[in-house]
N, C-alpha and C positions, 0 to 999 in steps of 0.2 A: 450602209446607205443612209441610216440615219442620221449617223454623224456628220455624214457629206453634205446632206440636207440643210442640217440646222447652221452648218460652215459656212453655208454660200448664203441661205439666210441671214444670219448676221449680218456679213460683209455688205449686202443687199443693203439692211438698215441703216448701218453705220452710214456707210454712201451717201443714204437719204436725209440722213439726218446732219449730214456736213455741209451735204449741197444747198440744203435749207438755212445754214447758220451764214448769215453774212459778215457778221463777229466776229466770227470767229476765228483766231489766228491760226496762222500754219504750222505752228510749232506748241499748238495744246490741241491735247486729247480731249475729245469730250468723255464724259464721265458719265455711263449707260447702268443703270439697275439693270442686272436681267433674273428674271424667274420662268418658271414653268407652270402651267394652270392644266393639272388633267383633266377638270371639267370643264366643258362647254359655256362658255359665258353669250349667252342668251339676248343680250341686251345691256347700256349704259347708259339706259336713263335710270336715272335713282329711285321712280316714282316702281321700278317693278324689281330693283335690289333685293331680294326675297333669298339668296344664300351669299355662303362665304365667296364665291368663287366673281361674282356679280358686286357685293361690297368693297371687295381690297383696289378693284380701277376706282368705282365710283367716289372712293374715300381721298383720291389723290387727285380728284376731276371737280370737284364740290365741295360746299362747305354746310350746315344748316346754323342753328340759332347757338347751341352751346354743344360741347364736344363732353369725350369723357377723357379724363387724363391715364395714366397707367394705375393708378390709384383707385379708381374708378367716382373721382369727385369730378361734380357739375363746375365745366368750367367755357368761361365765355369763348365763342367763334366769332360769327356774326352779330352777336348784339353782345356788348361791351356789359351790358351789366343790364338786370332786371329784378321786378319788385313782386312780391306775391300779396296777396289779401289776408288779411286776418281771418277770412273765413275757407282758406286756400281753393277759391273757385276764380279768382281773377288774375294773371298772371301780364305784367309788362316789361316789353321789352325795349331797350335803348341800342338803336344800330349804330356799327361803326358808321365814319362817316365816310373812308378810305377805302372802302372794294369797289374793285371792278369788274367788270366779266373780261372772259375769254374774248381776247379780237374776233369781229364779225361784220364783214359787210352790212348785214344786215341794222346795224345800230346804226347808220349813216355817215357822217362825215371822219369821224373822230375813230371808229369801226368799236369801241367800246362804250359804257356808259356805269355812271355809280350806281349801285343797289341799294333800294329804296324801301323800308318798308312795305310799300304796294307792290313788290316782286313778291315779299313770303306771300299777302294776302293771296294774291294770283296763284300762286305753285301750291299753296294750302288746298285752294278751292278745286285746283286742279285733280289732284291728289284725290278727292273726297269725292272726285264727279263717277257718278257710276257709268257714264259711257269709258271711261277712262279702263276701270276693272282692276284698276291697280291691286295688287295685294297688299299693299301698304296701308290703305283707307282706316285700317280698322285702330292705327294710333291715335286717330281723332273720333274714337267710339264715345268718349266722355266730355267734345267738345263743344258748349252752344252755340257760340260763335268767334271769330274773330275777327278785327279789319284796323287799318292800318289810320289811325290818328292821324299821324301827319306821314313826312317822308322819314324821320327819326324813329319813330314810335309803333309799337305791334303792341295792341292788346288782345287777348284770347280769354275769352270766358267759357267756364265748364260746367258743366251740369248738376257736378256734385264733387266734394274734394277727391283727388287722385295722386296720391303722393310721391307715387312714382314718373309723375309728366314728367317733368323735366327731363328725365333718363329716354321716355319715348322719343322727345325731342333730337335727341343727340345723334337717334337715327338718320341712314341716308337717304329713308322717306322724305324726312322734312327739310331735304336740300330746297336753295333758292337756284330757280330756274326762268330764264330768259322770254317774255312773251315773245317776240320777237321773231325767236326762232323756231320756239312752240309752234306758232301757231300759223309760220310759213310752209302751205300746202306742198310745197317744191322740196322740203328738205325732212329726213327722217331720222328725228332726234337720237330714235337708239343707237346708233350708228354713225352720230355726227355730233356726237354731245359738246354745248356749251354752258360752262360752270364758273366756279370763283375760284378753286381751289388750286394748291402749287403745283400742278400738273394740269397741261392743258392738250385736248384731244391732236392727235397727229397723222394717225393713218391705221388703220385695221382689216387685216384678210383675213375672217373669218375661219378659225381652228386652224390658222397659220400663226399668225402675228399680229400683236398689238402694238403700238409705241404711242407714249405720251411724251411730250415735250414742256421742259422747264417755262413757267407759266412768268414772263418779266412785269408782268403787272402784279403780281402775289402782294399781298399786303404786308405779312408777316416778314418779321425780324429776330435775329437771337440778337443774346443778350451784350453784341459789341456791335450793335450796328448794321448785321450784315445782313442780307434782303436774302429769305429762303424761296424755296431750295437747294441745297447744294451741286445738288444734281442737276446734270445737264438735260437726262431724258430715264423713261423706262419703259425698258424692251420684255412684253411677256408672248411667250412660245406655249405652244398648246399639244406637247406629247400627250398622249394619253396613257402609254405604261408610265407606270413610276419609277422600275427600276430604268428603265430609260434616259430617266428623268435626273436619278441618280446619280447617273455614269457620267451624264453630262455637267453636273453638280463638280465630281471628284473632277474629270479633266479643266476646269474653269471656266464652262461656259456658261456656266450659271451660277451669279451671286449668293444664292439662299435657296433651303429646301424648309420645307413645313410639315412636322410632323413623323410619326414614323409609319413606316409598311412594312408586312414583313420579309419583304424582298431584299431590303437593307438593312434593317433595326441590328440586328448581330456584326454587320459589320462595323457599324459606328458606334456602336455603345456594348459594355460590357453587363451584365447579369445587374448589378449596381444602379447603372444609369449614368456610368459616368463615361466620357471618352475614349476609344481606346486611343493608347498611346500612341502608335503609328500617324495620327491624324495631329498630333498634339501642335506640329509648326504648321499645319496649313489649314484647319476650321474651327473656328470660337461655337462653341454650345450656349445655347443660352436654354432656360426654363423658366418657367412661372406659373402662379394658379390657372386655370381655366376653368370659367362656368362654362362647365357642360358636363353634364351628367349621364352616364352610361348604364342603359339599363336595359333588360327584359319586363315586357308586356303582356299582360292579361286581360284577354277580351273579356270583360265581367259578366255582361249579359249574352252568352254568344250560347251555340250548341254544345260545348265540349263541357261534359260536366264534372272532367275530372280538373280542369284549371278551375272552375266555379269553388271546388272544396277548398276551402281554410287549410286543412292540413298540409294536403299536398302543394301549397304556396306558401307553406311554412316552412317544409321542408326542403320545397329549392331553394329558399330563402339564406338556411343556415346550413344547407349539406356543401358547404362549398369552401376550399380556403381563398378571400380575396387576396392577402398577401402573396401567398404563392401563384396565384395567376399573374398578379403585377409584374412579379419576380423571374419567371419564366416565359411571360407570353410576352410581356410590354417594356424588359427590361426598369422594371421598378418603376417608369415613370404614369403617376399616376397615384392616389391615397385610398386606402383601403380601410378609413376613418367612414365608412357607411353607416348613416343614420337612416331618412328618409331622404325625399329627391332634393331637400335644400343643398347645395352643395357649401364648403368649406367657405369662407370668407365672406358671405353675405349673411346680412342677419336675420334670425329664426335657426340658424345651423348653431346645434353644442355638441359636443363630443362626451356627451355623457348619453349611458345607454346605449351604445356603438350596439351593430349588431355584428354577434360571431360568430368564427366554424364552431359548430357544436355537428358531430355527427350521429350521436348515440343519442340527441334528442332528435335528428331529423328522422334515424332510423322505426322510432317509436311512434312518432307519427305516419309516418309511413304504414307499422305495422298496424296502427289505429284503424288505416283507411280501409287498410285489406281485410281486414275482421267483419267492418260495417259492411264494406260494398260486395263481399267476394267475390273480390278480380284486383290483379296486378295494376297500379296503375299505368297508364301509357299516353304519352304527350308528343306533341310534335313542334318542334321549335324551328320557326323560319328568319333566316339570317340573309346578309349577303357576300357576297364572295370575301369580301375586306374583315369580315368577325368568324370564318369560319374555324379558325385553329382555336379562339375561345368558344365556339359555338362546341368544336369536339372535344377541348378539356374539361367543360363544365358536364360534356354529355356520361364522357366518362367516371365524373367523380358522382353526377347524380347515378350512374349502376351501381357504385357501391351503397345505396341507403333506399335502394331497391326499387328506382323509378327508370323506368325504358323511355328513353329520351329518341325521337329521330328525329334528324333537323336535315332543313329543306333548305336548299340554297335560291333564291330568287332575284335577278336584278335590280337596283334598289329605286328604278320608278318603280318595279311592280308592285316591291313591297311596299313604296309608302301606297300605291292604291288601296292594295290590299287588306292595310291597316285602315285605313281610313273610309273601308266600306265592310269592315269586320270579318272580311275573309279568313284571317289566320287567328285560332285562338291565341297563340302563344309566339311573340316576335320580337326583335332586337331592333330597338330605338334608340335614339340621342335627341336629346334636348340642351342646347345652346342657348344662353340668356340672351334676347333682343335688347334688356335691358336692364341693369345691375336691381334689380329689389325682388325679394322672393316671392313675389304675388305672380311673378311671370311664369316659375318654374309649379308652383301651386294653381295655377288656370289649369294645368294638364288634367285637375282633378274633378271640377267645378261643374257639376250636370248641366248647366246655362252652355257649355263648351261642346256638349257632346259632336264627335267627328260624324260627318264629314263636313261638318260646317264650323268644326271648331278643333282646338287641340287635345282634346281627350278622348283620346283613342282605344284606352281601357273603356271608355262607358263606366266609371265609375261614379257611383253617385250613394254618399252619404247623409245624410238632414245634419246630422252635428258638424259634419266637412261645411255643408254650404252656408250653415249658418253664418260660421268662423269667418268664411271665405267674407260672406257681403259687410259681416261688420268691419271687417280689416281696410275696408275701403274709406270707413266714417270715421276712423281713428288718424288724428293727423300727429298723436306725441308718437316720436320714436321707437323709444321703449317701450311700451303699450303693443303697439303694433307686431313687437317685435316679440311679446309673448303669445298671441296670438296664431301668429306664424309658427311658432314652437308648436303650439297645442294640434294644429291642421299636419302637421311632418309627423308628429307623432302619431294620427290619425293613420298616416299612408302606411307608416312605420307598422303598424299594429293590422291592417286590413290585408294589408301587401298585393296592390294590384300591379306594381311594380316590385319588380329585384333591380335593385341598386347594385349595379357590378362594379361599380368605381368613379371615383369621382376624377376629370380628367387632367393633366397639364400640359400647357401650351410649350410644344419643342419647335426649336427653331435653331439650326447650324447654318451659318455665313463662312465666307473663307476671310482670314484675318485681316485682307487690306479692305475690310468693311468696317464704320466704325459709328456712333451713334442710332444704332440699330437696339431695338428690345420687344420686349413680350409686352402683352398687356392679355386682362384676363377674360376679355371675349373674342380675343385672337384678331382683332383689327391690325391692320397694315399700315402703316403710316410711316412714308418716305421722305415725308420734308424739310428734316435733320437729320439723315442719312449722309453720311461721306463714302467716296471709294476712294482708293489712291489706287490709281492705273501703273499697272507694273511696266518697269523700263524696258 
């Protein structure tokens, strides 16, 4: 029934999106992305983009001031080039002079109009207004003001240097957005979005179907001329199993899948990580770094006073092999180069001092704790359904170094509630860079963050951690910074209010007649040099 479903689906789109093309000849295919989104996308206004599932539309719907490239270097969008202060609190920006919004009655005659300086100020302010409630707001935690010099020029002033703006910027917070249509009581932006970017809104039946349509005002050009996107439209379906999701991947109904599950991970990839060969003429694998860090949490100040001991957070720490779980749970992919929460590629991360399996020392702390406390210790690890095969190999490796592990399986709103109002001592997080500098992945630790109003959901709180933390802010040389950063990971590394289970990579399989498709290492989606070639 499924497959019947998403069949006459399709055909449904395609239709619509033919009947829509006036261009378009009789004898060309249009050329449709399609993907599958298992989670519910909530909204496409950018200003409440708050996950992956809500970022990958809004990033093909919008543009903001600078992007991040695959590299993860600051690079111009909407403002062609911009100047910092010698004392890094003043930042200016030079807009193109060539974007336009998305067609819209609502802009009058022309149904479009150029983007001006006084759009960011307006979508800034917006952003920042607390009737608004955005969860975005808080990228402009460091900023005192900004306003729009002329129709060219955006100045923004800060409070105090912040080295990582730029990178907040890149966010699809600080999309430019249309007063226009804002702030026409008739019409409800989450669901009707108009933006700048190569995809422009089309039609949406909520946990049915999305489709965006090739944006012909797009500014952008590659490098012979030719006006992007390639693509005619992108069509995303909203299964909610994966393996579902899968099935419809293998028979071609879906361009690209993300990630693995382990519903399918054995069928597509071997022990390695690498293809198996049955798949080798019909899906290109691709891989790359990814900031996001995979870990277990410990509520620091909570009831459970057996996660509070040092030892026995020492000993989950090192009772474990990560390679071998890579190996067998995640088929390899994934680095088992654990330090603290900085992950691989960003700077404050060395690979010296790695932490490893040592079991003969976890087991001595262990027998340390039992001597002191006389009693076994016993923890309770809450996960959600997607970590529980590592949830029961880590449980079974901590029985051999003598710690009784139960883990509790919970929906994963519940558990972030959970986490986030200290209910569980002991639980399975990920943290995703918002933006490439390691102060992001180091907030997690910072007692100014304490959860539920902030990201640190351990409750951990150091004086030598926060010290570190607020001078890292006043340091604007690189290197400096970046020992700093060092000195705080080795902090986490040494307290262990987290276990670091792996640092993770971005997997992504397309089927071959895809082609200027890749990773990038916060997992953004970017379709606007994407080809398909439509089979005959």
């Amino acid at each position: 029934m499924k497959s019947l479903f998403y069949y006459i689906s399709t055909v449904c789109i395609i239709f619509l999106l033919n009947s829509c093309s006036k261009k378009q000849t009789s004898n060309q295919e249009l050329t449709v992305f399609r993907y599958n989104e298992s989670a519910n996308i909530q909204t496409l206004d950018p200003a409440f983009s708050r996950n992956q599932a809500i970022i990958w539309p809004c990033n093909q719907l919008f543009n903001s001031l600078v992007l991040l490239d695959n590299e993860l270097n600051v690079k111009p969008d909407l403002a062609k080039s911009w100047q910092i202060s010698e004392d890094g609190k003043t930042y200016q920006f030079v807009l193109r002079n060539d974007v336009y919004f998305h067609k819209h009655i609502n802009f009058g005659k022309d149904s479009t109009r150029l983007v001006v300086a006084q759009d960011f100020e307006y979508s800034f302010k917006r952003l920042i207004n607390e009737e608004l409630a955005s969860p975005g707001a808080w990228i402009f935690q460091y900023v005192d003001d900004f306003k729009a010099v002329n129709d060219s020029v955006l100045e923004i002033h800060l409070q105090k240097p912040f080295p990582a703006f730029l990178g907040l910027l890149s966010m699809k917070y600080a999309s430019v957005v249309p007063k226009e249509i804002i702030e026409d009581t008739n019409i409800e932006f989450r669901t009707n979005p108009i933006g700048t970017g190569p995809f422009q809104f089309k039609i949406w039946e909520e946990n049915i179907k999305l489709v965006l349509r090739k944006n012909p005002l797009y500014f952008e050009k590659d490098e012979n001329g030719i006006q992007l996107p390639y693509l005619d439209a992108v069509a995303i379906s909203f299964l909610p199993d994966k393996q579902s999701a899968f099935l419809q991947f293998i028979q071609g109904n879906l361009d690209f899948i993300n990630g693995l599950d382990p519903s399918y991970k054995d069928d597509l990839l071997n022990s390695k990580g690498e293809l198996q060969t049955k798949y080798d003429n019909q899906i290109t694998l691709l891989t790359g770094p990814y900031l996001n860090s995979e870990y277990l949490g410990f509520r620091m100040d909570g009831t459970d006073e057996v996660v509070k001991d040092k030892r026995i957070r020492q000993a989950l720490n090192i009772g474990f092999d990560r390679h071998k779980l890579l190996v067998y749970l995640r088929n390899g992919m994934g680095s088992s180069k654990v330090k603290g929460i900085i992950p691989e590629g960003l700077a404050g991360y060395n690979d010296a001092n790695l932490i490893t399996y040592d079991i003969e020392k976890a087991k001595q702390l262990v027998t340390d704790y039992i001597k002191d406390k006389k009693t076994k210790p016993k923890v309770m690890l809450t996960t959600n359904s997607t970590y529980v095969d590592i949830s029961e190999y880590l449980q079974r490796e901590w029985q051999k170094i003598g710690i009784d592990v139960q883990v509790d399986v919970s929906p994963p709103s519940t558990l972030r509630q959970s986490m986030a109002t200290g209910k569980v001592p002991f639980f399975r997080g990920s943290w995703i860079a918002d933006y490439p500098d390691a102060e992001n992945y180091l907030s997690l630790f910072s007692s100014t963050n304490f959860a539920p109003n902030g990201p640190n959901y351990t409750h951990f709180k150091n004086d030598d951690f926060d010290k570190l933390y607020k001078e890292s802010f006043t340091q604007t040389d690189i290197e400096k910074r970046k020992l700093i950063y060092e000195k705080m990971d080795k902090i986490i590394q040494d307290e262990v209010p987290v276990i670091v289970l792996f640092y993770d990579k971005v997997i992504r399989f397309t089927h071959k007649n895809i082609s200027g498709f890749s990773t990038h290492p916060m997992n953004l989606l970017t379709l606007k040099e994407v080809k398909k070639k439509n089979s005959n």
